[in-house]
ZAVO-425147 format. One record per residue (C-alpha): residue in three letters; y, z negated, x negated. Coordinates in pm, whole numbers, padded with zeros to 5 digits, always signed. Layout:
ZAVO-425147
AlaYZX...
end
This chain:
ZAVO-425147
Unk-04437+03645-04212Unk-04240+03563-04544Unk-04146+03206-04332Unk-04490+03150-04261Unk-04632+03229-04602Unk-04325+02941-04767Unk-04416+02707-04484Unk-04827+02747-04584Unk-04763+02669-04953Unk-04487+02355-04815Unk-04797+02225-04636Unk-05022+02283-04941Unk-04817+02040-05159Unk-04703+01832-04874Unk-05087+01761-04815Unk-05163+01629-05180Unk-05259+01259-05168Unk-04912+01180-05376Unk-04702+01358-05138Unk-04898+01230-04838Unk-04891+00850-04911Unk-04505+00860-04986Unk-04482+01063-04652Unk-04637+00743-04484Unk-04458+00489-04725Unk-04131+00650-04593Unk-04222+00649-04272Unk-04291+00223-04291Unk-04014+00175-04527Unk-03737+00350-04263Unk-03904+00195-03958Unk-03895-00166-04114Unk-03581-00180-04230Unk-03414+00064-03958Unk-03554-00197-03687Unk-03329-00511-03854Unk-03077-00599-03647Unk-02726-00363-03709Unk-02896-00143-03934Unk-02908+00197-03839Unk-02998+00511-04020Unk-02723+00536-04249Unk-02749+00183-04394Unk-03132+00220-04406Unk-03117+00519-04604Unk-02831+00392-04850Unk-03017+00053-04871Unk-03349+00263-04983Unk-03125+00540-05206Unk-03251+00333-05551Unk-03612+00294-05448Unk-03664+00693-05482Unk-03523+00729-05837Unk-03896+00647-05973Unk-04085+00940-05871Unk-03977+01346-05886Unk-03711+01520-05711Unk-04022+01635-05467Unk-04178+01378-05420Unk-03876+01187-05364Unk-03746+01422-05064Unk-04029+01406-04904Unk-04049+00984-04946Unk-03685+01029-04824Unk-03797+01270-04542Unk-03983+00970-04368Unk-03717+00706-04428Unk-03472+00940-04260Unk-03714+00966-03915Unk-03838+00646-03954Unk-03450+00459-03978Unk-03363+00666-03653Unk-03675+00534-03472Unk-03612+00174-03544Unk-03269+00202-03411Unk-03367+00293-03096Unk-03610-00081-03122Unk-03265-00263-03189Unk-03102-00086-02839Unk-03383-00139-02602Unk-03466-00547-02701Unk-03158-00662-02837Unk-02895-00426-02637Unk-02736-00385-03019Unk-02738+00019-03105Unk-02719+00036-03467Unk-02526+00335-03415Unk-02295+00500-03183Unk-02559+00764-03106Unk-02788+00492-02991Unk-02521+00342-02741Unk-02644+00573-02418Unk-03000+00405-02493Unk-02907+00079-02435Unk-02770+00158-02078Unk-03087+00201-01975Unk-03330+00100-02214Unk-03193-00276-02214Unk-03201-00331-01828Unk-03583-00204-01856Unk-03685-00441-02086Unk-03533-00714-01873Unk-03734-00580-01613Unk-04051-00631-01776Unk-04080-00261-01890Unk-03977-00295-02260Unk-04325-00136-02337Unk-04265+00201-02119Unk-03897+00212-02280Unk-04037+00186-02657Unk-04284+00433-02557Unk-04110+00701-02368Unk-03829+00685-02669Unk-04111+00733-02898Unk-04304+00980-02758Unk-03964+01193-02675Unk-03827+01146-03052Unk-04213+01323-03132Unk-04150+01619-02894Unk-03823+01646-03011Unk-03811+01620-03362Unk-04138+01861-03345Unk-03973+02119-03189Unk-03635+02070-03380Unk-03863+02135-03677Unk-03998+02432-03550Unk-03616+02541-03533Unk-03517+02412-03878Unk-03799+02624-04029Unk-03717+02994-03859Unk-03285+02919-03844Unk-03291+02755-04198Unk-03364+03118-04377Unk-03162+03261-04146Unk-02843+03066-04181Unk-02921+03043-04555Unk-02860+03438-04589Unk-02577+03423-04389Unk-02405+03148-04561Unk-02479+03355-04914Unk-02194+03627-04726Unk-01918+03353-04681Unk-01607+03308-04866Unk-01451+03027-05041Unk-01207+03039-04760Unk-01435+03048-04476Unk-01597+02769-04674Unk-01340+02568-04728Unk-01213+02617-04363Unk-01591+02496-04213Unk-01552+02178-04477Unk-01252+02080-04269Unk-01401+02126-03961Unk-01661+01839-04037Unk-01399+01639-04163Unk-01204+01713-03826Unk-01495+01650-03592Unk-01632+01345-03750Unk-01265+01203-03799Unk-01231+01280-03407Unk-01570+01133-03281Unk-01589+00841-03463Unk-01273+00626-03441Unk-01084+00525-03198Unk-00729+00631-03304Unk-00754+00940-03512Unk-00502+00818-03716Unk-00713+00514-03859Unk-00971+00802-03882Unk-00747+01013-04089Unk-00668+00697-04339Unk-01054+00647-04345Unk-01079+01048-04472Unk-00794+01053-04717Unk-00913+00741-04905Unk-01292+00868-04906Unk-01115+01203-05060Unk-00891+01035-05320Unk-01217+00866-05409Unk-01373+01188-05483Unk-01087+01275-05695Unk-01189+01035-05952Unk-01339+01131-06291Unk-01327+01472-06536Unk-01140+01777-06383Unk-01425+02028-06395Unk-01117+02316-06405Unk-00899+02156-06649Unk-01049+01906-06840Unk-00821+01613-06729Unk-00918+01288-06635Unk-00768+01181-06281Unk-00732+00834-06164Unk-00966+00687-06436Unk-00711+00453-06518Unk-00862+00496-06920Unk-01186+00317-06819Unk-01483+00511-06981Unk-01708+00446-06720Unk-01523+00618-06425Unk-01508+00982-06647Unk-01810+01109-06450Unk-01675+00994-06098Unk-01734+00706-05936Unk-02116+00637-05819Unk-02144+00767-05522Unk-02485+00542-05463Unk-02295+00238-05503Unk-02037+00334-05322Unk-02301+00441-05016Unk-02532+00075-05054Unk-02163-00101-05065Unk-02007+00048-04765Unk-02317+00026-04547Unk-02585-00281-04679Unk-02339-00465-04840Unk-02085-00436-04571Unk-02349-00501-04320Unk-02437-00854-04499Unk-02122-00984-04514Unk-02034-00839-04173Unk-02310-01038-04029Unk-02264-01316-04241Unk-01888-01382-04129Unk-02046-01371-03726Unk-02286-01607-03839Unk-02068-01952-03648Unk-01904-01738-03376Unk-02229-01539-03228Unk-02587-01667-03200Unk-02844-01449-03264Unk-02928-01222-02974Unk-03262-01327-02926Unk-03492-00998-02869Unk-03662-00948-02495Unk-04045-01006-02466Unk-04247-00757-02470Unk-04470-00790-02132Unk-04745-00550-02068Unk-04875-00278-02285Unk-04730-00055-02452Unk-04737+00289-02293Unk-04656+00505-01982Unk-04782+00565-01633Unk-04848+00878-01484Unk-04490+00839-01277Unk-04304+00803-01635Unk-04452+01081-01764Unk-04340+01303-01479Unk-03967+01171-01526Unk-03990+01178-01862Unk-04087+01554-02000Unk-03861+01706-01861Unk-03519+01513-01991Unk-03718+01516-02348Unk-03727+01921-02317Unk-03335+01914-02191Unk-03229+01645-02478Unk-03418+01892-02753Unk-03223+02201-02566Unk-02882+02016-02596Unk-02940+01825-02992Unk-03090+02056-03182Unk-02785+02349-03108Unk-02493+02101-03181Unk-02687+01889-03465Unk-02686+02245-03623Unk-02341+02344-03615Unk-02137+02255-03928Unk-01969+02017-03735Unk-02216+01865-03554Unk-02368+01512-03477Unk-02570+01301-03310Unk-02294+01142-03086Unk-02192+01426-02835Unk-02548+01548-02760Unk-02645+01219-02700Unk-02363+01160-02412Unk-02442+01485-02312Unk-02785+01404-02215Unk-02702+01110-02059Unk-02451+01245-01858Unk-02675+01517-01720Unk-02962+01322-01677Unk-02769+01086-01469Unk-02675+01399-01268Unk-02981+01610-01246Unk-03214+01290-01152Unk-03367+01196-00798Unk-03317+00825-00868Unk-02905+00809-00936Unk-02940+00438-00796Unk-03163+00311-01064Unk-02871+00432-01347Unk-02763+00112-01510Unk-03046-00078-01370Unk-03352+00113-01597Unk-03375+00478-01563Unk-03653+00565-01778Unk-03465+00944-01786Unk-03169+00782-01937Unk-03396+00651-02217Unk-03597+00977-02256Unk-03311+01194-02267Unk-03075+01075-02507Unk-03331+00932-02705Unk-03484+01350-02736Unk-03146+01467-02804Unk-03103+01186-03047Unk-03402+01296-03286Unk-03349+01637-03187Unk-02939+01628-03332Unk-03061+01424-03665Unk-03323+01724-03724Unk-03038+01985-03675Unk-02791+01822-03927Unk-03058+01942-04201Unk-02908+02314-04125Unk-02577+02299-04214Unk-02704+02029-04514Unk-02962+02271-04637Unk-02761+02594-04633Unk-02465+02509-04668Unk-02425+02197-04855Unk-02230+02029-04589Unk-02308+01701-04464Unk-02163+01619-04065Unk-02240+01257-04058Unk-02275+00989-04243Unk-02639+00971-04287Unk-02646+01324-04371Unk-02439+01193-04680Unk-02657+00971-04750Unk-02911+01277-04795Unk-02670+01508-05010Unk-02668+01198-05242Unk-03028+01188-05269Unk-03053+01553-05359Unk-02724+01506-05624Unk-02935+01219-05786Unk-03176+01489-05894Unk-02912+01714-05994Unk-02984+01956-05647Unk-02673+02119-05479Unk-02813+02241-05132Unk-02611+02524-05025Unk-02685+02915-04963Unk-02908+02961-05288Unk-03124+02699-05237Unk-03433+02855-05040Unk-03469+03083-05341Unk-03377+02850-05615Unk-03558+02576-05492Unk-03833+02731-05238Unk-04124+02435-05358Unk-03873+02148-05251Unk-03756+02309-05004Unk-04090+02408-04794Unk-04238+02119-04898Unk-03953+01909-04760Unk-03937+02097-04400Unk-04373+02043-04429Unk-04276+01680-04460Unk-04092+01669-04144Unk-04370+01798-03942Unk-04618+01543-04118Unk-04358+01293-04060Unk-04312+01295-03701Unk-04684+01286-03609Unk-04712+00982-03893Unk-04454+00823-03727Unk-04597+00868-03358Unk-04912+00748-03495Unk-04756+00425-03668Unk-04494+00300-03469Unk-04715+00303-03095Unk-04954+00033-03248Unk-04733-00154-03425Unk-04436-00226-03151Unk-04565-00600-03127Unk-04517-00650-03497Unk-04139-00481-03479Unk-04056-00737-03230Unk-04178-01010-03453Unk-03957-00857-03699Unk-03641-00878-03476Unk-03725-01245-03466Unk-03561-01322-03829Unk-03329-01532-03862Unk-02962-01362-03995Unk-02933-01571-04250Unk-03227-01497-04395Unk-03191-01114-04308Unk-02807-01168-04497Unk-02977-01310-04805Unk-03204-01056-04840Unk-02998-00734-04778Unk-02740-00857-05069Unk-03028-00951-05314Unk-03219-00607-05245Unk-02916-00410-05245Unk-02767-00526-05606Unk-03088-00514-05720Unk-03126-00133-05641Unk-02819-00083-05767Unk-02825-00252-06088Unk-03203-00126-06135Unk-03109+00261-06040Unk-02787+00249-06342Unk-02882-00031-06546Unk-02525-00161-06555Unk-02275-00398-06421Unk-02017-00161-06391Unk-02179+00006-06096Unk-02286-00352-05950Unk-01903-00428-05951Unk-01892-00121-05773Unk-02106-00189-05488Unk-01936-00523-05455Unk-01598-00409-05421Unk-01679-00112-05164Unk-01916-00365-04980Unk-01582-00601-04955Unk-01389-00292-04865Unk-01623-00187-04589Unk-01642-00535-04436Unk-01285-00524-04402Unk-01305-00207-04254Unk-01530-00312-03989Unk-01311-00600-03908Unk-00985-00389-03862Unk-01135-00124-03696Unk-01153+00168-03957Unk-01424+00409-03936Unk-01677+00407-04242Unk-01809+00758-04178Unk-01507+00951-04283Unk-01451+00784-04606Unk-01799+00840-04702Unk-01794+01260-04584Unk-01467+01261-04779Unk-01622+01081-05084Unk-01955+01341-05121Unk-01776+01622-04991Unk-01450+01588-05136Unk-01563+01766-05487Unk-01683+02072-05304Unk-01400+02103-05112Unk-01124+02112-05399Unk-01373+02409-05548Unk-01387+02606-05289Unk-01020+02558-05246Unk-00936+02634-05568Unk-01148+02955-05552Unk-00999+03065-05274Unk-00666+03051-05430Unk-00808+03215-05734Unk-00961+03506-05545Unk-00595+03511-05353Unk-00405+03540-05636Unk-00253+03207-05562Unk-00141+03340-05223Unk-00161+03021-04988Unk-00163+03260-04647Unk-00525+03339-04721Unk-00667+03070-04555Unk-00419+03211-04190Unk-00471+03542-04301Unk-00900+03581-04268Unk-00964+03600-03902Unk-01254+03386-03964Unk-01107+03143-04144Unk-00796+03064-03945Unk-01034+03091-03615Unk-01196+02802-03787Unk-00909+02587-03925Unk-00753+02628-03550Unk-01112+02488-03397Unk-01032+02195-03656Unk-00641+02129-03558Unk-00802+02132-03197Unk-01064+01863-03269Unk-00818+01612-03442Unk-00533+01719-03178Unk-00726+01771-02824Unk-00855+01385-02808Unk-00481+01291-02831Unk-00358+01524-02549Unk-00573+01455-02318Unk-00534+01061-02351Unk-00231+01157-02285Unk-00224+01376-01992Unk-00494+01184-01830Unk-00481+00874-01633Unk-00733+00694-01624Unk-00915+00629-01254Unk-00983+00273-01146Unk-01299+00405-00989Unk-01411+00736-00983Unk-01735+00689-00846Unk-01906+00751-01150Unk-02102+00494-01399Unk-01879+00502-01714Unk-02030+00531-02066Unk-01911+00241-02255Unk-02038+00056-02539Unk-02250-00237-02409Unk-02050-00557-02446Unk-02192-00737-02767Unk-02268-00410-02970Unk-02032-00445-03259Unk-02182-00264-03469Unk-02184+00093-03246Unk-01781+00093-03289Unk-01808+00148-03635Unk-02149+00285-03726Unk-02229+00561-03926Unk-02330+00877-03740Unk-02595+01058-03807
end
């Protein structure tokens, strides 16, 4: 009753007219710019971090709780016209959704991926309200060395699912954490790697860094295709927008599987978007009557991963909310957001903070029905938006972008900031290095060395404590396994030149799912 009683007074202050028209503001702001071409969740939200530092810390979740649903529904625009996932997790979406839209069914694609990211990010909320109290009185029982231990587990698993050699992963992990190494020792009073500039005592920006690596990155990423690729010119969109009664049939049930698989393995501490999304696709591809239409436009392999998509991007708000750990890149994003306003999520949140909170989790629910409500109607004017030219799109990223940045610190120091880790993540994106581990290893780095310090403490500086705990070493072993299993069994197996199944492959043409951001 106590959750129902928190969630009533959420909704209360969720439903004032302030809180409702930044709800809906979110909601446009993520869809519009999540929709542009290569710009998926994480860049959406970094590229929007500076636009929330006007209202309250409230007010400003909430705004944030619609940008966050409304950048994952435009990616899912991006995969089904312009086969282009702005995101890995997107990449099963195209497989499908891409071949239906060159079929003439764009309209029952857009619709069955919204309609299943409604259902599942509905339900997923559901979830997040009853398991976030839960895992938040758990998590107040853990140790700095069971702490620590789950911190390297989402370094582990994101390091592992993201790049494609775990040791370019690794590089991408240790910068991000030598990054967070910068400023005042909060122990000792030392500065670290300041190199005597003033400006760098309180750390390095971590919003600059976020709107460098991802908008800035983006811009000059596209801007450097601009004379070797044309623009991918988005599908029509033939017919109206909506399902028949068949669709619906094939579609409920893969939403209700997606939502099963997302929501479980969003909410582990190392969880994600990526592996639920696979998952679904995999099974769907399976458990369906029509296995011939796979590859050609199987609306199940839209409504499936699409489901476990939304559902995994709701469950990442566990770990985040209780425990203060982000497992993906747009989860960072997030953490930021709430360290602007000088909030640590973690286990004493729900009673420190129980107004934000509620109101925040009210949000979501208010979110996902805005969203269902906005985005049906105004699928003709997305596809006019795909229609802009890149260099225009370029122009406007980099201008927005060092305008937020400048606006939100009033400095060039932090411009100069943004500039250098935009450089840094275009060249990134050209050699293959992963973005989302430098980022986790940037926000999370500072907690990390804390808990690990504290652990020592409580030890008496005795390093075994971290084999010692049963817990903890079960953990740190789960974490060896995730970095070490990918390379053994690339190793033991061979590949097949045909093993008479349909392999799941980034779509040729979708550079930016190699080295997008989870969620």
């Amino acid at each position: 009753m106590d959750v129902l009683s928190h969630l009533g007074d959420g909704f209360a202050n969720a439903f004032s007219p302030v809180h409702l028209l930044l709800a809906f503001a979110g909601c446009l702001l993520g869809s519009l710019v999540g929709v542009l071409p290569g710009l998926g969740p994480a860049t959406t939200v970094a590229l929007l971090l500076p636009v929330t530092y006007v209202v309250d810390p409230v007010g400003a979740l909430v705004l944030f709780a619609g940008i966050y649903y409304g950048g994952m529904y435009g990616g899912s625009t991006t995969a089904i016209l312009l086969n282009v996932p702005g995101e890995t997790a997107s990449v099963p979406t195209t497989l499908e959704g891409f071949p239906m839209a060159r079929a003439g069914r764009a309209g029952a694609a857009l619709a069955t991926a919204a309609i299943g990211s409604f259902v599942a990010g509905t339900i997923s909320t559901v979830g997040i309200t009853f398991a976030g109290p839960a895992f938040s009185a758990i998590a107040e029982h853990i140790q700095p060395a069971e702490y620590f231990a789950v911190m390297v587990l989402a370094f582990a698993t994101v390091t592992a699912v993201v790049a494609e050699a775990p040791l370019r992963g690794l590089c991408s992990l240790f910068l991000g954490l030598a990054i967070g190494l910068v400023g005042i020792d909060s122990l000792t009073g030392q500065a670290r790697y300041t190199f005597g500039i003033p400006e760098l005592f309180d750390g390095i920006a971590l919003v600059a860094v976020a709107v460098g690596l991802f908008a800035i990155a983006e811009a000059l990423y596209t801007a450097a295709r601009l004379r070797r690729a044309p623009d991918p010119e988005p599908l029509p969109l033939r017919g109206r927008v909506g399902m028949t009664r068949d669709d619906w049939r094939r579609s409920w049930k893969p939403w209700l599987r997606g939502t099963a698989l997302g929501l479980p393995i969003g909410a582990l501490p190392a969880g994600g978007a990526e592996i639920p999304t696979f998952l679904s696709y995999n099974l769907e591809r399976r458990l369906s009557k029509h296995k011939q239409q796979f590859g050609k436009g199987a609306i199940e392999g839209v409504a499936g991963p699409e489901a476990a998509n939304n559902a995994a991007f709701s469950g990442v708000l566990v770990p985040l909310l209780t425990l203060g750990i982000p497992t993906s890149a747009t989860a960072s994003m997030l953490l930021i957001a709430f360290q602007m306003y000088n909030v640590q999520p973690g286990p004493q949140l729900f009673e420190t903070q129980p107004t934000l909170v509620w109101t925040l989790i009210a949000s979501l629910y208010i979110g996902n029905v805005v969203l269902l409500a906005l985005n049906l109607p105004m699928i003709p004017l997305w596809v006019k938006i795909l229609k802009i030219e890149r260099p225009l799109l370029t122009a406007g990223i980099l201008l927005f972008a060092a305008l937020g940045v400048y606006a939100l610190s009033q400095n060039q120091f932090d411009l100069g900031i943004a500039l250098a880790f935009g450089i840094l993540g275009f060249l990134m994106r050209r050699t293959g290095y992963p973005v989302a581990p430098l980022v986790l290893g940037a926000v999370l780095g500072p907690l990390t060395e804390t808990q690990f310090r504290r652990a020592l403490t409580l030890a008496e500086g005795d390093w075994t404590v971290f084999v010692t705990r049963p817990l903890s070493a079960a953990i740190l072993a789960l974490a060896a396994l995730a970095l070490i299993g990918p390379l053994l069994i690339r190793l033991v197996r061979k590949p097949a030149p045909d093993d008479g199944e349909a392999d799941v492959t980034v779509p040729e043409g979708s550079h930016h799912a190699g080295n997008a951001a989870p969620r």
